[in-house]
PDB file of N, CA, C and O in Angstrom:
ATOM      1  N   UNK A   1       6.320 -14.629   9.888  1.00  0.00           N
ATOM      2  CA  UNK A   1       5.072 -14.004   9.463  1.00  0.00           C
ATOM      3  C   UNK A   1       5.115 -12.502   9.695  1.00  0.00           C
ATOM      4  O   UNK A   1       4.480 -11.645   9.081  1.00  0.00           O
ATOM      5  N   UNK A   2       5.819 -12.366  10.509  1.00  0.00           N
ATOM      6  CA  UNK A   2       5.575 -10.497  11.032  1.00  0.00           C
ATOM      7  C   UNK A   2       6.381  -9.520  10.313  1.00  0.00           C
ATOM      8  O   UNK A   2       6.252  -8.315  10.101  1.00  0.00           O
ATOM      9  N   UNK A   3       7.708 -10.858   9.833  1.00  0.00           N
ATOM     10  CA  UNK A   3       8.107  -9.883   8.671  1.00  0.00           C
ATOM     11  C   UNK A   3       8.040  -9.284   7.281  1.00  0.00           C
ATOM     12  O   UNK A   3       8.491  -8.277   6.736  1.00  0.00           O
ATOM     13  N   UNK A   4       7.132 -10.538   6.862  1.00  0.00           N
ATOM     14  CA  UNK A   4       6.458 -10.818   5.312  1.00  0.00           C
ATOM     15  C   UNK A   4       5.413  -9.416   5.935  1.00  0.00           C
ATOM     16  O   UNK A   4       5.350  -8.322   5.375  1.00  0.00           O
ATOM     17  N   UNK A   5       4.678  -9.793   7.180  1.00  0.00           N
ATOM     18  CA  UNK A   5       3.410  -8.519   7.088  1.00  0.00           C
ATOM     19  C   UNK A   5       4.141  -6.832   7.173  1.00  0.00           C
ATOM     20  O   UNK A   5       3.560  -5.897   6.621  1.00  0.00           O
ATOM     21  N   UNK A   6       5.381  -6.638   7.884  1.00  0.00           N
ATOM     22  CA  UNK A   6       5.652  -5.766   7.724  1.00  0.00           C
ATOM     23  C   UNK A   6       6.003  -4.901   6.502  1.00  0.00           C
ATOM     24  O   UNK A   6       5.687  -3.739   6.244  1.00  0.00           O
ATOM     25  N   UNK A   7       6.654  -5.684   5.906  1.00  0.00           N
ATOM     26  CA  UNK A   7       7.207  -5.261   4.314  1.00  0.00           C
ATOM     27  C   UNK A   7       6.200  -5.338   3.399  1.00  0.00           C
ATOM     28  O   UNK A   7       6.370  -5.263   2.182  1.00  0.00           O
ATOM     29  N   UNK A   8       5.362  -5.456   3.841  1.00  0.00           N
ATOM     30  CA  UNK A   8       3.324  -5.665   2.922  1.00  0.00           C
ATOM     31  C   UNK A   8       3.325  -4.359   3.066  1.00  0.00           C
ATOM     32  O   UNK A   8       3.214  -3.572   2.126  1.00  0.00           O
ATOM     33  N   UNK A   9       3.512  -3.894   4.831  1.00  0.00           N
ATOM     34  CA  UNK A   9       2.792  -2.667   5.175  1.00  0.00           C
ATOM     35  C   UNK A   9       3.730  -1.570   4.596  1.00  0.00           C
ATOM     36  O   UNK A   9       3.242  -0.588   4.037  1.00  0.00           O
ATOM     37  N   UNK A  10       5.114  -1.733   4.730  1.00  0.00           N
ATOM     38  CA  UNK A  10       5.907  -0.606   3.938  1.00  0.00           C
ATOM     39  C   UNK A  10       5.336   0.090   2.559  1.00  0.00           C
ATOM     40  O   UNK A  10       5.221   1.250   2.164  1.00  0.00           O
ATOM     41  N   UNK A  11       4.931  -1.687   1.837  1.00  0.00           N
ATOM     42  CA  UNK A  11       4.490  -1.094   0.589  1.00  0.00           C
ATOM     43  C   UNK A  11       2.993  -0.292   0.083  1.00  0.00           C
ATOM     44  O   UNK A  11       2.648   0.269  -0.957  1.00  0.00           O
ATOM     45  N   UNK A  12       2.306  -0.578   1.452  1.00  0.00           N
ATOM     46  CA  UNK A  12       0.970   0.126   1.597  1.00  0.00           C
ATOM     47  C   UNK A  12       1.066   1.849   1.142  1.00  0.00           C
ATOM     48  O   UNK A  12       2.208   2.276   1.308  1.00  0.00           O
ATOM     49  N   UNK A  13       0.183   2.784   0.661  1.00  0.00           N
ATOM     50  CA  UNK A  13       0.063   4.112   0.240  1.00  0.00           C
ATOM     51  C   UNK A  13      -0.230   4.200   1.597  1.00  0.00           C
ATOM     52  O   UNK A  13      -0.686   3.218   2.184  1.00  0.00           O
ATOM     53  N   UNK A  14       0.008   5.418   2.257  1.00  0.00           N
ATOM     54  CA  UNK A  14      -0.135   6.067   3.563  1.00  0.00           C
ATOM     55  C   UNK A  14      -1.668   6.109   3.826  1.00  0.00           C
ATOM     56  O   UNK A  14      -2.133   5.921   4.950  1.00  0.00           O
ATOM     57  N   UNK A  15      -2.497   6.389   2.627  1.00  0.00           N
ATOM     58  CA  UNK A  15      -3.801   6.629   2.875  1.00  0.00           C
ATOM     59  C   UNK A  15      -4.525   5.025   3.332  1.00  0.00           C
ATOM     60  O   UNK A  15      -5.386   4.800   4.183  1.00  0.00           O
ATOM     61  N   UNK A  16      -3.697   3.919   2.271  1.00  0.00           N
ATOM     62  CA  UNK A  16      -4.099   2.815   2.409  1.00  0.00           C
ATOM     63  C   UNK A  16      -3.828   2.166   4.201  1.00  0.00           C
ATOM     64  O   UNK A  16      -4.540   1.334   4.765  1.00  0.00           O
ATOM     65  N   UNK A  17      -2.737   2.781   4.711  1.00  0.00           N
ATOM     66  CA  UNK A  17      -2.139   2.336   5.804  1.00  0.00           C
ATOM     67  C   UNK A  17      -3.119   2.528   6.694  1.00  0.00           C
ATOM     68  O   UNK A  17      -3.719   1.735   7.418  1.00  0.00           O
ATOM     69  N   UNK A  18      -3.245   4.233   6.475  1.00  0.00           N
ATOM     70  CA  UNK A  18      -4.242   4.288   7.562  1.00  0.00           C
ATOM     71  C   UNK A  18      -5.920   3.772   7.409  1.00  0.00           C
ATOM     72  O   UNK A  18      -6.794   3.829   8.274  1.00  0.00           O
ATOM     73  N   UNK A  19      -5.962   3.553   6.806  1.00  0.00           N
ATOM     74  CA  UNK A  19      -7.651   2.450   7.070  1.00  0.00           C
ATOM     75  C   UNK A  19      -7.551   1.589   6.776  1.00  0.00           C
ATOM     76  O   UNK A  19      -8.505   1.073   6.192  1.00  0.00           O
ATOM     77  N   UNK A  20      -6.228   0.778   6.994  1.00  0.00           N
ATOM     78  CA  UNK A  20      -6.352  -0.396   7.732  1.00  0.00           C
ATOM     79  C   UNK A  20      -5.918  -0.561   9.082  1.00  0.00           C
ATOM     80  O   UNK A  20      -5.910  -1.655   9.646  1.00  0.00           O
ATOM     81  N   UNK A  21      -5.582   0.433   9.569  1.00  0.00           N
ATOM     82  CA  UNK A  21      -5.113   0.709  10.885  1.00  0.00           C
ATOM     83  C   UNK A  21      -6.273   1.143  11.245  1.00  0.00           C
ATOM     84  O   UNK A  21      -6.354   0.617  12.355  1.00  0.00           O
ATOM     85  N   UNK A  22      -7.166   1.687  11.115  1.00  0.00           N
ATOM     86  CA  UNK A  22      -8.766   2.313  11.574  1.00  0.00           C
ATOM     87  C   UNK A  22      -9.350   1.246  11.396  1.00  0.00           C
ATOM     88  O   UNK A  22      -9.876   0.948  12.468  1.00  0.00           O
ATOM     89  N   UNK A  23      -9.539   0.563  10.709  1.00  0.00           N
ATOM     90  CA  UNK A  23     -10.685  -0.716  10.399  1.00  0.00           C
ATOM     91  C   UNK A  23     -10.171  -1.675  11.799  1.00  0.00           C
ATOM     92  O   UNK A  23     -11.033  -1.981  12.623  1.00  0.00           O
ATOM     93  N   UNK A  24      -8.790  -2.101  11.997  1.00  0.00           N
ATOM     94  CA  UNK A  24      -8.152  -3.008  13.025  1.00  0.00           C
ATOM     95  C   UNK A  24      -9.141  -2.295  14.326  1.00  0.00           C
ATOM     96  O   UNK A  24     -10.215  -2.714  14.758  1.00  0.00           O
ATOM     97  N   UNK A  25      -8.185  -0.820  14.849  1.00  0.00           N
ATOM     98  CA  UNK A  25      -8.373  -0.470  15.522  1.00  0.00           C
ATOM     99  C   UNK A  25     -10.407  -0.477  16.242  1.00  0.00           C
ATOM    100  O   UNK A  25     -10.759  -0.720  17.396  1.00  0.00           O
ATOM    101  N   UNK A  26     -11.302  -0.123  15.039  1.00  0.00           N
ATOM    102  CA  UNK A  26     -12.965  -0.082  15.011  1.00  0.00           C
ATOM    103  C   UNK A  26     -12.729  -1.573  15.437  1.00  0.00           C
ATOM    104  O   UNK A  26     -12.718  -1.540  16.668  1.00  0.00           O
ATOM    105  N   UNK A  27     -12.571  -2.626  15.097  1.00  0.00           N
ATOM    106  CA  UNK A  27     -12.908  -3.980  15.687  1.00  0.00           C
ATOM    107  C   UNK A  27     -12.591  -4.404  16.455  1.00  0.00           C
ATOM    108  O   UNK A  27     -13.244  -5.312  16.969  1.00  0.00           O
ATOM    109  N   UNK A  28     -11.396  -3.978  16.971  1.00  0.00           N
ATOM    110  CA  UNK A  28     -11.009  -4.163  18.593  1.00  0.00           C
ATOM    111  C   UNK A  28     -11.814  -3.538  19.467  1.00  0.00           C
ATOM    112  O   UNK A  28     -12.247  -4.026  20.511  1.00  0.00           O
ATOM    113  N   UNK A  29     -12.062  -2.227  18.955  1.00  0.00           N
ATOM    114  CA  UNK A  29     -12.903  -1.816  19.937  1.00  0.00           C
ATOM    115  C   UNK A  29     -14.521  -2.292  20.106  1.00  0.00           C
ATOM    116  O   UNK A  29     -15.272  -1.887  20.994  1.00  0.00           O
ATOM    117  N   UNK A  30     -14.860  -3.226  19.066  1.00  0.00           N
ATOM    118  CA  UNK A  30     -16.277  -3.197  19.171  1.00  0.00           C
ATOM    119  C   UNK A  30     -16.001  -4.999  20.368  1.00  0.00           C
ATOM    120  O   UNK A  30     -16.707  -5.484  21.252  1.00  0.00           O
ATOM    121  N   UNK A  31     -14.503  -5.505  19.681  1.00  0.00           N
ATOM    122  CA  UNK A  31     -14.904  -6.934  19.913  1.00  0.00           C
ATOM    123  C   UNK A  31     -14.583  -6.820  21.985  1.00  0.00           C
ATOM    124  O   UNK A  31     -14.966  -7.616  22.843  1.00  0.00           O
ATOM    125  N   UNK A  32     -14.022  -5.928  22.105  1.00  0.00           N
ATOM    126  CA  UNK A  32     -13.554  -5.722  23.616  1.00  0.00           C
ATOM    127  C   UNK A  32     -14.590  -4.918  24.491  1.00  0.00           C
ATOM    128  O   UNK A  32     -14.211  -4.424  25.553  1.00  0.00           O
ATOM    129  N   UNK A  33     -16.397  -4.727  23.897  1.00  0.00           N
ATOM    130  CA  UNK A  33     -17.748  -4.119  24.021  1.00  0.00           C
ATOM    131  C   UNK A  33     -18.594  -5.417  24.414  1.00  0.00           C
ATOM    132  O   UNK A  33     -19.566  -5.493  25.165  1.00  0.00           O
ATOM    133  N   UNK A  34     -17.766  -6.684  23.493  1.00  0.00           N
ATOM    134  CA  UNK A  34     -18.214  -8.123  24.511  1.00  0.00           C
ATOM    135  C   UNK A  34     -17.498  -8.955  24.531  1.00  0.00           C
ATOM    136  O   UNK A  34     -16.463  -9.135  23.891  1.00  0.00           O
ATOM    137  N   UNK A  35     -18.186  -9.772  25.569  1.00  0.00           N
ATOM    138  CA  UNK A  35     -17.301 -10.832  26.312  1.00  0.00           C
ATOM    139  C   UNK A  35     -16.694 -12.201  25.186  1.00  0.00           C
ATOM    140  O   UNK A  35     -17.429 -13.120  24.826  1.00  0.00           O
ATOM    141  N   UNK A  36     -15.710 -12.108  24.908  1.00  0.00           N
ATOM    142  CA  UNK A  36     -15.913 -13.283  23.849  1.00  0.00           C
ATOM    143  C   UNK A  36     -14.052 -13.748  24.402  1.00  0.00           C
ATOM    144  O   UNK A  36     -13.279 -13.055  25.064  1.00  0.00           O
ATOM    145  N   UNK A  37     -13.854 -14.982  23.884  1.00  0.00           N
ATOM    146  CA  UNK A  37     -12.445 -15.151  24.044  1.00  0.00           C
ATOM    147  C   UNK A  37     -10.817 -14.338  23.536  1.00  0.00           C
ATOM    148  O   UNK A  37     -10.695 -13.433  22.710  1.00  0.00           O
ATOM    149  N   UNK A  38     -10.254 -14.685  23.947  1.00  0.00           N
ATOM    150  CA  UNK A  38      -8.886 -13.761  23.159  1.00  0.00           C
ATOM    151  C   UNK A  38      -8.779 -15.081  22.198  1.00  0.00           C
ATOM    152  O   UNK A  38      -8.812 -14.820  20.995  1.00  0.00           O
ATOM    153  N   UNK A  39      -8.696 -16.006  22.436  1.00  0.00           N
ATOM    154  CA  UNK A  39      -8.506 -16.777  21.220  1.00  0.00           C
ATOM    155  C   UNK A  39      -9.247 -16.345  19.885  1.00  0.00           C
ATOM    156  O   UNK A  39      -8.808 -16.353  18.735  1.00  0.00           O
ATOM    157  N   UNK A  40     -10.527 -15.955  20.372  1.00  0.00           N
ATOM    158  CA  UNK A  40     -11.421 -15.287  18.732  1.00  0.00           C
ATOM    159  C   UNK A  40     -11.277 -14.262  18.804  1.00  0.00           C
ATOM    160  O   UNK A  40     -11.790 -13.721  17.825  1.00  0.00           O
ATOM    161  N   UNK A  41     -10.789 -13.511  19.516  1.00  0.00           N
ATOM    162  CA  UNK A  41     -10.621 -11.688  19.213  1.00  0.00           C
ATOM    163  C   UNK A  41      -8.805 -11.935  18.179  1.00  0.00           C
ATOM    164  O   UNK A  41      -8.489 -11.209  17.236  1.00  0.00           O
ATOM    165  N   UNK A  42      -8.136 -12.822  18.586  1.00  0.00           N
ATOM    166  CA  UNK A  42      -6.568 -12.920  17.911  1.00  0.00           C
ATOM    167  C   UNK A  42      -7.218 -13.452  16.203  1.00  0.00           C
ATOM    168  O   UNK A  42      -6.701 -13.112  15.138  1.00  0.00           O
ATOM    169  N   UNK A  43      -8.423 -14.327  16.353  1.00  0.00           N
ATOM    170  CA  UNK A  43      -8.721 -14.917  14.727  1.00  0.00           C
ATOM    171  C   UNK A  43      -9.332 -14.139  14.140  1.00  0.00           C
ATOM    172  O   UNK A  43      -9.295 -14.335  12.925  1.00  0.00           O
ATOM    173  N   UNK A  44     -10.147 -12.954  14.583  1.00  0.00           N
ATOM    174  CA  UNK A  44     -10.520 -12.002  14.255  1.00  0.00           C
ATOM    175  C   UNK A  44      -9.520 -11.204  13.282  1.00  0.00           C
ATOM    176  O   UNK A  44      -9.393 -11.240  12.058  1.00  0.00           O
ATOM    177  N   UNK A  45      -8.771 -10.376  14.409  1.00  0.00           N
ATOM    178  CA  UNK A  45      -7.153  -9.660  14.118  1.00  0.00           C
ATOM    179  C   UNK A  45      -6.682 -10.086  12.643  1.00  0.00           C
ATOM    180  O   UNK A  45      -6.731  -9.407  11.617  1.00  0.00           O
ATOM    181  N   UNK A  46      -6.262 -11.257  12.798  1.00  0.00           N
ATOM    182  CA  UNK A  46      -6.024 -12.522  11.535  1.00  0.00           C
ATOM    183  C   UNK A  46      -6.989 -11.923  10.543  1.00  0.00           C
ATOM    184  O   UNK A  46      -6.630 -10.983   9.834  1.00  0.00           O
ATOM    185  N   UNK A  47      -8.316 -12.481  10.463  1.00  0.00           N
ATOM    186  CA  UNK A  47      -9.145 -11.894   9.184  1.00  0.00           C
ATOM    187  C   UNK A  47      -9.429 -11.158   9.014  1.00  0.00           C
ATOM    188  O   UNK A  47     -10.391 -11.204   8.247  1.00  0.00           O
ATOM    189  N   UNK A  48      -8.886  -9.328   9.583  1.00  0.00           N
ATOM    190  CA  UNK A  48      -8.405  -8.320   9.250  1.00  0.00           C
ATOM    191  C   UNK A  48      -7.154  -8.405   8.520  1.00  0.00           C
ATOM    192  O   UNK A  48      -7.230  -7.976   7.369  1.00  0.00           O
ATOM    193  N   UNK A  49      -6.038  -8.839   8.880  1.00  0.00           N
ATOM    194  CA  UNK A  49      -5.124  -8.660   8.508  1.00  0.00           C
ATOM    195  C   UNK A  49      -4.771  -9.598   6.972  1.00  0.00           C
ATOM    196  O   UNK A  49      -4.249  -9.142   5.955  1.00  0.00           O
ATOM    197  N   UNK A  50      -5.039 -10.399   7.108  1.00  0.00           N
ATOM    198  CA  UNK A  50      -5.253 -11.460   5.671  1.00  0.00           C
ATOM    199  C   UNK A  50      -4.796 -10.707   4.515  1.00  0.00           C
ATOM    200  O   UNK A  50      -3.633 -10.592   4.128  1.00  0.00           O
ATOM    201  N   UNK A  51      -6.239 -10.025   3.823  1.00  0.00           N
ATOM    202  CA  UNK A  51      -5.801  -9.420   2.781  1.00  0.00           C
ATOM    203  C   UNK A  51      -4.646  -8.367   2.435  1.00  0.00           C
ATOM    204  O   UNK A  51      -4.115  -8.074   1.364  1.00  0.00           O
ATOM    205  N   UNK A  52      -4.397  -7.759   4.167  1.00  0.00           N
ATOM    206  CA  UNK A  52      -2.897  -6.933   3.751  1.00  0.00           C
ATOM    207  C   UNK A  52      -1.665  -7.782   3.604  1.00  0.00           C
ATOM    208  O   UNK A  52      -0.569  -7.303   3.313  1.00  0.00           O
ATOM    209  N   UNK A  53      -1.867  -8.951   3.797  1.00  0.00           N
ATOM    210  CA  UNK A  53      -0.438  -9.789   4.016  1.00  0.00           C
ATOM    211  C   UNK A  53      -0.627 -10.793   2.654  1.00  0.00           C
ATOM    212  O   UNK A  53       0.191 -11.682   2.420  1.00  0.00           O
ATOM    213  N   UNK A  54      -1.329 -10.642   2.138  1.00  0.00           N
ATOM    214  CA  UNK A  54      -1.852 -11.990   0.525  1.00  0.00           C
ATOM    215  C   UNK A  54      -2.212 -11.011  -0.617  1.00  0.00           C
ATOM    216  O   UNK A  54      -2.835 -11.314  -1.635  1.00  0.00           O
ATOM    217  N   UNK A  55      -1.654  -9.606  -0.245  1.00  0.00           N
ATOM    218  CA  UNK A  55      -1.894  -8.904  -1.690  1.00  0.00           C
ATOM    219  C   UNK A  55      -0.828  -8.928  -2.542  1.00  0.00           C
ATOM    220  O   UNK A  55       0.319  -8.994  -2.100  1.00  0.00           O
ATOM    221  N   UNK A  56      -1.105  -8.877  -3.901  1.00  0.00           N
ATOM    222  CA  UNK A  56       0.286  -8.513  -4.841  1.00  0.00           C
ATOM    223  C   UNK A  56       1.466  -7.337  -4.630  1.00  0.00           C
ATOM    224  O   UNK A  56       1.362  -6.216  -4.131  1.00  0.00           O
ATOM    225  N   UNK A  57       2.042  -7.678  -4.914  1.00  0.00           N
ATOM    226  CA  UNK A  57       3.457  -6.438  -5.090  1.00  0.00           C
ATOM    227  C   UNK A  57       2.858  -5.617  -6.247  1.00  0.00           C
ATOM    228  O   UNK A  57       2.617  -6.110  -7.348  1.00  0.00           O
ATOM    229  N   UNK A  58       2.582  -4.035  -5.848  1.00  0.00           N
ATOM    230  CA  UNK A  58       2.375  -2.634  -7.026  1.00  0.00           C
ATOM    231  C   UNK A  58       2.993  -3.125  -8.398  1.00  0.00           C
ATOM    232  O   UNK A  58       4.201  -3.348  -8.479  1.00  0.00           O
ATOM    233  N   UNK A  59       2.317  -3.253  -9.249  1.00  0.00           N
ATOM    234  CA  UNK A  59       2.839  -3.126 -10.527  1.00  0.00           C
ATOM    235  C   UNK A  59       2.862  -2.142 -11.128  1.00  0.00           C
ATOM    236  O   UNK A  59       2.240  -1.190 -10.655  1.00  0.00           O
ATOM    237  N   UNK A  60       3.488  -1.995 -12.235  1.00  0.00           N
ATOM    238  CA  UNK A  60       3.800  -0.546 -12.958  1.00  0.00           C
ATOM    239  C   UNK A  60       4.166  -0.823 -14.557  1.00  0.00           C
ATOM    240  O   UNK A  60       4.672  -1.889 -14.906  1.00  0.00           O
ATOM    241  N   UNK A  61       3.918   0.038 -15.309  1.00  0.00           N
ATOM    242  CA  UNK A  61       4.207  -0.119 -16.721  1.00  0.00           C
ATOM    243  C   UNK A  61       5.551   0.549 -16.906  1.00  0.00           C
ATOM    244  O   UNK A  61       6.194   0.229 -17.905  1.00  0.00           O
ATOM    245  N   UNK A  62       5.988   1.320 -16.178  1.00  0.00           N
ATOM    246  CA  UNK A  62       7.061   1.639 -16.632  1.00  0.00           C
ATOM    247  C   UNK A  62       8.200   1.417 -15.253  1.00  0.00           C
ATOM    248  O   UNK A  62       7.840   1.034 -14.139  1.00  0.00           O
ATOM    249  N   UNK A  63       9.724   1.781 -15.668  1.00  0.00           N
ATOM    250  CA  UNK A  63      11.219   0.943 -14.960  1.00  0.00           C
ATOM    251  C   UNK A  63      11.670   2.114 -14.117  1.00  0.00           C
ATOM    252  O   UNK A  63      12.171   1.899 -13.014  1.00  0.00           O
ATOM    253  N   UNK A  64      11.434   4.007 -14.830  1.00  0.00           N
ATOM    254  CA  UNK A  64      12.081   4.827 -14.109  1.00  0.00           C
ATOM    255  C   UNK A  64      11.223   5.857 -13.955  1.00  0.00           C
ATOM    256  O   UNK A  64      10.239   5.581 -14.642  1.00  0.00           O
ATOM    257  N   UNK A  65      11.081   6.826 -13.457  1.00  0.00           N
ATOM    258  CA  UNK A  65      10.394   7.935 -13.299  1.00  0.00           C
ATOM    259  C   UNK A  65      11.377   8.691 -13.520  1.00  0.00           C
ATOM    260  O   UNK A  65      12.502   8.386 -13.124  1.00  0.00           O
ATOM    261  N   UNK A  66      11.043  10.181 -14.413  1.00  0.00           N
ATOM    262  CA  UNK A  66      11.800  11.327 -14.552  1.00  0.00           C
ATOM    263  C   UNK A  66      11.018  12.514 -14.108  1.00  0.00           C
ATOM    264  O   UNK A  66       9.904  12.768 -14.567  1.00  0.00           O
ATOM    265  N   UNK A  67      11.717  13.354 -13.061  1.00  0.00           N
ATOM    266  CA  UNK A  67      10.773  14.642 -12.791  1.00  0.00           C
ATOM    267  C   UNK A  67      11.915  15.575 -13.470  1.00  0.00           C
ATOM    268  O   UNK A  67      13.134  15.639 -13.315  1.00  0.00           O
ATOM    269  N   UNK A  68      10.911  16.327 -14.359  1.00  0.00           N
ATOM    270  CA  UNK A  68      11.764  17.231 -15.017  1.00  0.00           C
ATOM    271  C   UNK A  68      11.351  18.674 -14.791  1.00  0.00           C
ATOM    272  O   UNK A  68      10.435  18.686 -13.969  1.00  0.00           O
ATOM    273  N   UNK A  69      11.784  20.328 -15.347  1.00  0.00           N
ATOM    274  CA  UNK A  69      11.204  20.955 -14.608  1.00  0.00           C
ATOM    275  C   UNK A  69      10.272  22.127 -15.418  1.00  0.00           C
ATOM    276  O   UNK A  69       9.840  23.193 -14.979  1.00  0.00           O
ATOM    277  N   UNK A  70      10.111  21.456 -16.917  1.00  0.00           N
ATOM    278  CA  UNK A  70       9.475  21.912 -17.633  1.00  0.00           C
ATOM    279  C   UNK A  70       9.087  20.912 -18.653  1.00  0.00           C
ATOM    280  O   UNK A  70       9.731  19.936 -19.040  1.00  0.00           O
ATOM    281  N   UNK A  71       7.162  21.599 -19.253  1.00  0.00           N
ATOM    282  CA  UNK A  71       6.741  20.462 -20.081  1.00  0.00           C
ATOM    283  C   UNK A  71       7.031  20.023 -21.686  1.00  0.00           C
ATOM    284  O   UNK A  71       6.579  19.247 -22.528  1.00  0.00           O
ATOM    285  N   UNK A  72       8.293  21.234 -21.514  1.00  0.00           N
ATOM    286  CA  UNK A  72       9.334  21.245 -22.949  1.00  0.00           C
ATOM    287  C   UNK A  72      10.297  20.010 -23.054  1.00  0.00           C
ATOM    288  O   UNK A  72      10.627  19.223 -23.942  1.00  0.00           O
ATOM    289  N   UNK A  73      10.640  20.240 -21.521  1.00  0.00           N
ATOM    290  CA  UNK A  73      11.947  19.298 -21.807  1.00  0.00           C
ATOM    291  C   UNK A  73      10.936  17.845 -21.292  1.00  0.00           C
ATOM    292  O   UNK A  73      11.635  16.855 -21.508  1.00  0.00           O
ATOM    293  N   UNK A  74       9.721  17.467 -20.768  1.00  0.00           N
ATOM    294  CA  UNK A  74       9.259  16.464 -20.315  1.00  0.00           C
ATOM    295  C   UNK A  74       8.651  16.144 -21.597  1.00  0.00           C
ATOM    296  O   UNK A  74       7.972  15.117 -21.577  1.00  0.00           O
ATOM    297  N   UNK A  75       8.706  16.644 -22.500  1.00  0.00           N
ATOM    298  CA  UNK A  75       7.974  16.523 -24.100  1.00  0.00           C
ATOM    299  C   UNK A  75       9.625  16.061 -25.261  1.00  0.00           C
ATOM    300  O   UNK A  75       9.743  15.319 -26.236  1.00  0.00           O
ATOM    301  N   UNK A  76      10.267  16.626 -24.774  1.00  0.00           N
ATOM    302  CA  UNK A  76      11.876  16.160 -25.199  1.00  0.00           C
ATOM    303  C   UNK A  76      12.328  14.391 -24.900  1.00  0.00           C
ATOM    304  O   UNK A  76      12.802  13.452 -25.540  1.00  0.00           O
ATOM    305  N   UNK A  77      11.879  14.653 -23.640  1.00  0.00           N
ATOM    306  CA  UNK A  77      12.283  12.802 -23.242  1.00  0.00           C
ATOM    307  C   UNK A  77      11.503  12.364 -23.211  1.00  0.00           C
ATOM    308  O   UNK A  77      11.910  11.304 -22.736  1.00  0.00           O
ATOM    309  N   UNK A  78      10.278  12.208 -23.364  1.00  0.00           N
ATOM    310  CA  UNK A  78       9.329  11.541 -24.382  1.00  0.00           C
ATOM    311  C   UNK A  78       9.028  10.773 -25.297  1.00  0.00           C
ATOM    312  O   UNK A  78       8.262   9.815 -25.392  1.00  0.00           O
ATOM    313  N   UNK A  79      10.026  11.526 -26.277  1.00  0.00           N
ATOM    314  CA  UNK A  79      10.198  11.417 -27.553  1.00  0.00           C
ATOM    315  C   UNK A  79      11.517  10.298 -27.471  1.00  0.00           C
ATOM    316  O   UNK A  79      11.588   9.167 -27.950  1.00  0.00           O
ATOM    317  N   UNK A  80      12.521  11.074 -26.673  1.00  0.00           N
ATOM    318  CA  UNK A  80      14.525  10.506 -27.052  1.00  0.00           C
ATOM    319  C   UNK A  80      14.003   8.938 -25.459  1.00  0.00           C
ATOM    320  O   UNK A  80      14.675   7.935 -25.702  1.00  0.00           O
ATOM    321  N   UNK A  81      13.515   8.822 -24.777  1.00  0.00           N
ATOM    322  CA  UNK A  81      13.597   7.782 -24.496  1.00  0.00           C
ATOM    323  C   UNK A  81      12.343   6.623 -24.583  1.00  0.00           C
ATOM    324  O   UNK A  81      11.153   6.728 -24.880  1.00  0.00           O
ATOM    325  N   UNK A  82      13.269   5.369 -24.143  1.00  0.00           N
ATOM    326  CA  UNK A  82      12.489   4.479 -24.357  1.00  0.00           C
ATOM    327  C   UNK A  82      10.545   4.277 -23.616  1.00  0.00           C
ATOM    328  O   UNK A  82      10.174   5.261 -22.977  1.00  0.00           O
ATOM    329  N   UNK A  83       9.925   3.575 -23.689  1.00  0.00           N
ATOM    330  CA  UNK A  83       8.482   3.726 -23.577  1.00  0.00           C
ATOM    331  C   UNK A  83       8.087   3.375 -22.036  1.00  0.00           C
ATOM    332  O   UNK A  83       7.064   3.682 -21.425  1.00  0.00           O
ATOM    333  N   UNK A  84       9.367   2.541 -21.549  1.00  0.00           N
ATOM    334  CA  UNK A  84       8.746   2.026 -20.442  1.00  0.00           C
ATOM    335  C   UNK A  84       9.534   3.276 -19.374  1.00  0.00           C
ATOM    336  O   UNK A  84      10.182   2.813 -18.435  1.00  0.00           O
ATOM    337  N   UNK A  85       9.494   4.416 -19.478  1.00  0.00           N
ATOM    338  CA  UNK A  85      10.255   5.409 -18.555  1.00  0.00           C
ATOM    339  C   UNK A  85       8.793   6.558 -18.432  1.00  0.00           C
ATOM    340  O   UNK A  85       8.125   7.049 -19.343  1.00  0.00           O
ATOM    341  N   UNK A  86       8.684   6.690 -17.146  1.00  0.00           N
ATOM    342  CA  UNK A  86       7.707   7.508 -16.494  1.00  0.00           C
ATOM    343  C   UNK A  86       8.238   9.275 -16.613  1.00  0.00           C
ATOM    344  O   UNK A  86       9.097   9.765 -15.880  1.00  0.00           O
ATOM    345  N   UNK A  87       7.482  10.037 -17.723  1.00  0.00           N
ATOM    346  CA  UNK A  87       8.333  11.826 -17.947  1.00  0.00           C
ATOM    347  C   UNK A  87       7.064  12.423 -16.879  1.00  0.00           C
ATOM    348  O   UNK A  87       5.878  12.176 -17.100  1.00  0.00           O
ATOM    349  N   UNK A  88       7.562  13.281 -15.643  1.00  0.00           N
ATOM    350  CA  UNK A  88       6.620  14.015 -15.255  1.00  0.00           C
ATOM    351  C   UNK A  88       7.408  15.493 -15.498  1.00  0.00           C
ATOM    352  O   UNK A  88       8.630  15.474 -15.351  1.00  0.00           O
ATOM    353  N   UNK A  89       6.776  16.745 -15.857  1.00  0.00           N
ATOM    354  CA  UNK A  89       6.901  17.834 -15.963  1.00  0.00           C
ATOM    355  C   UNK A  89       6.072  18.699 -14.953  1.00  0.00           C
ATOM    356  O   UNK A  89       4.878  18.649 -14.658  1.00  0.00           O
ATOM    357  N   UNK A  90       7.046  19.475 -14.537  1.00  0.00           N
ATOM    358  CA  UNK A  90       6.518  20.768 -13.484  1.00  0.00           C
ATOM    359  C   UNK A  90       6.741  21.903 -14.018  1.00  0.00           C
ATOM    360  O   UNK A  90       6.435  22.936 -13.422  1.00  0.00           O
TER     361      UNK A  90
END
């Protein structure tokens, strides 16, 4: 289980990481404000953690990303490649 949740969390956005690390962290602290068992503070933990460990894998419409370094040539491969390839221009 800890490794399926870890490789969940790899795939988490940093922003996403951290509030779910703040949300964990806010309920520990409220559930350790009263007296209740560790057995329900651990099932707690659990129905925090749930939805990060039962979400889908990121999908995407396209296979590659290209960073290119103008919106000439990101307007060039555009055109010359196929549809499912990601053109970003800087």
């Amino acid at each position: 289980m800890l490794e399926k949740l870890k490789e969940t969390i790899e795939r988490l956005s940093e922003k996403d990481a951290k509030t779910w690390l703040y949300l964990t962290m806010l309920r520990l602290e409220q559930l350790s404000k009263i007296d209740i068992p560790k057995e329900e503070m651990l099932e707690e933990i659990k129905h925090i953690l749930y939805p990060i460990d039962h979400q889908p894998p990121p999908q995407t419409d396209y296979d590659t990303v290209h960073i290119v370094g103008s919106e000439s040539t990101a307007g060039s491969l555009r055109v010359g490649l196929e549809r499912n390839h990601k053109i970003i221009g800087v």
